[in-house]
N, C-alpha and C positions, 0 to 999 in steps of 0.2 A: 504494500500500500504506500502510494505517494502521496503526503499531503503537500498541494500546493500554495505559496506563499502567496500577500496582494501584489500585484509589481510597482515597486516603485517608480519614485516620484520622475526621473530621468524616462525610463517606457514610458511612463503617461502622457509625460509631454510630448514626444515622438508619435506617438498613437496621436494624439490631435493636430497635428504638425502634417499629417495626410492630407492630400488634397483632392486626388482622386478617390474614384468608386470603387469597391470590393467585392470581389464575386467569391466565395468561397465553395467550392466544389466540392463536397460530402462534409457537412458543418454540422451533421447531426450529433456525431460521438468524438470520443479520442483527441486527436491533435487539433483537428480542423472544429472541432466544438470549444474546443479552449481558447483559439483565434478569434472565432467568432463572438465568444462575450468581454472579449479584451477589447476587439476594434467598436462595438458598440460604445462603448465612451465615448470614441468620435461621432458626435452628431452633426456633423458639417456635411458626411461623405451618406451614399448608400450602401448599405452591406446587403447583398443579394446572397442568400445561402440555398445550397441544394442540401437534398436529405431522398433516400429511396424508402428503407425499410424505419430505420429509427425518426420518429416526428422530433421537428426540433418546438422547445416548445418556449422560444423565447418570443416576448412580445414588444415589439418597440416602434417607436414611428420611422426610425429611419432605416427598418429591415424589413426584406422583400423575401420572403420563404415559399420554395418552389421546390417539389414532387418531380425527381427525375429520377427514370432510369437512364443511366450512360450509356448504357450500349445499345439503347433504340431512340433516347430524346435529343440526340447531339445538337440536332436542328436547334431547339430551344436553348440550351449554351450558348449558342449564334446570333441566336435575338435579343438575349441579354447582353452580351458583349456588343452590339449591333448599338444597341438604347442608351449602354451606361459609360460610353468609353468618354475618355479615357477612363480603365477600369486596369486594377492590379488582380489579378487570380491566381489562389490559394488553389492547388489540384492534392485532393484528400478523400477522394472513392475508396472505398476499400468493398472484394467483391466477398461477396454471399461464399464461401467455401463448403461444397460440397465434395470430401475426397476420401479416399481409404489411405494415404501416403501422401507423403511431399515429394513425390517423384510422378504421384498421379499426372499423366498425360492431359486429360480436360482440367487439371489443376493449372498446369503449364501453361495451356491456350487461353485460358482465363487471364492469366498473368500478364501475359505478354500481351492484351488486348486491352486491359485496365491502364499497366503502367508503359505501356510503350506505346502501341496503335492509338490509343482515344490521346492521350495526351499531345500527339505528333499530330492530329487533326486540329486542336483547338490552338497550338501555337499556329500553324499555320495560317489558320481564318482569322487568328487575334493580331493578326502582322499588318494589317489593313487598320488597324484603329489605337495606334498607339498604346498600347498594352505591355503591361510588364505579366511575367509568369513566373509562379513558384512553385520549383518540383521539390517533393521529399523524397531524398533518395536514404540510403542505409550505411552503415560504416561497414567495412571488413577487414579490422585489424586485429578482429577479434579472433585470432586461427587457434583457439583452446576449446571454442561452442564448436559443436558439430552443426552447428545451424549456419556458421560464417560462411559454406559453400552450399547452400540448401535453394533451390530452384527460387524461391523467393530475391535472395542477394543476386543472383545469377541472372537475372533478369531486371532488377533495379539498377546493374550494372551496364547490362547490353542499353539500357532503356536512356542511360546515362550519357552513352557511347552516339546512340542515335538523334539525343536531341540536343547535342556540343553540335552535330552538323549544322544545325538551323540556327547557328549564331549569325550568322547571316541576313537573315531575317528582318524587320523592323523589332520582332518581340524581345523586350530584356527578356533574358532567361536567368533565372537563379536556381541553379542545384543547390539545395541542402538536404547536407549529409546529417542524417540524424543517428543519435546512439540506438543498440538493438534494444527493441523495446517488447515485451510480451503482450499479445492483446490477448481475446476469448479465440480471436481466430487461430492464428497460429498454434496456442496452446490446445487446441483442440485436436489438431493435428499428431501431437504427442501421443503414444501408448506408454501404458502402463499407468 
């Protein structure tokens, strides 16, 4: 269990200090829901938050909360980025995991379609509208976890790999490298 702290006074300021609009891409749970009630301070900007399964249930006048699936609503991504640019976008999907292994094959295609394919479509459309983007990628220095080469890392790697090419682009891109973190997903994954 992590408890976390208020952020001080230095974030606070910075968080108001935003000028553009924020789209937050899976703001229901985890990272991308901790983003999301930090940048609601800022009531200058809109914060646009997706959510599939978990409802987010926060209420505010300057947050737009929208029902997507990724992998059939892309369009709608499009329209918000389309309405709110200049807009910065948090990308924080995490899928539905149904698997017997972390070697499972439709675990793999899953992956590589969340953290590589959907993400490579929305920098590209977001390159038309002044946009910044933030990927969470993983660390892998950790070679003591048998999980530091687990199809997960391996793919937030290649994913890593594929979207350094699109620096070219209009899109800022920001990879951050987050520490390994346990969610319900991945430990779900675990036997025994």
């Amino acid at each position: 269990n992590i408890k976390l702290s208020k952020p001080n006074k230095k974030i606070l300021k910075e968080i108001n200090l935003i000028k553009n609009n924020i789209l937050i891409i899976g703001g229901s749970s985890g990272i991308g829901n901790d983003l999301l009630k930090l940048f609601l301070i800022n009531k200058k900007v809109k914060i646009i938050s997706t959510y599939y399964k978990n409802k987010i249930n926060e209420n505010r006048k300057n947050l737009i909360v929208k029902k997507i699936n990724i992998e059939k609503d892309l369009i709608v991504i499009f329209d918000i980025i389309k309405k709110f640019h200049p807009i910065i976008i948090y990308y924080f999907p995490t899928p539905k995991i149904i698997a017997k292994s972390i070697i499972d094959k439709n675990l793999i295609k899953l992956y590589k379609e969340y953290f590589i394919y959907i993400p490579i479509k929305i920098i590209k459309f977001a390159s038309n509208f002044k946009s910044k983007f933030f990927y969470p990628s993983t660390t892998y220095n950790n070679t003591s976890s048998p999980y530091s080469f687990s199809p997960y890392s391996l793919i937030k790697l290649k994913a890593e790999n594929e979207i350094s090419k699109l620096k070219k682009l209009k899109t800022k891109i920001n990879i951050l490298r987050i520490p390994e973190i346990n969610t319900k997903q991945n430990l779900s994954l675990l036997k025994g």
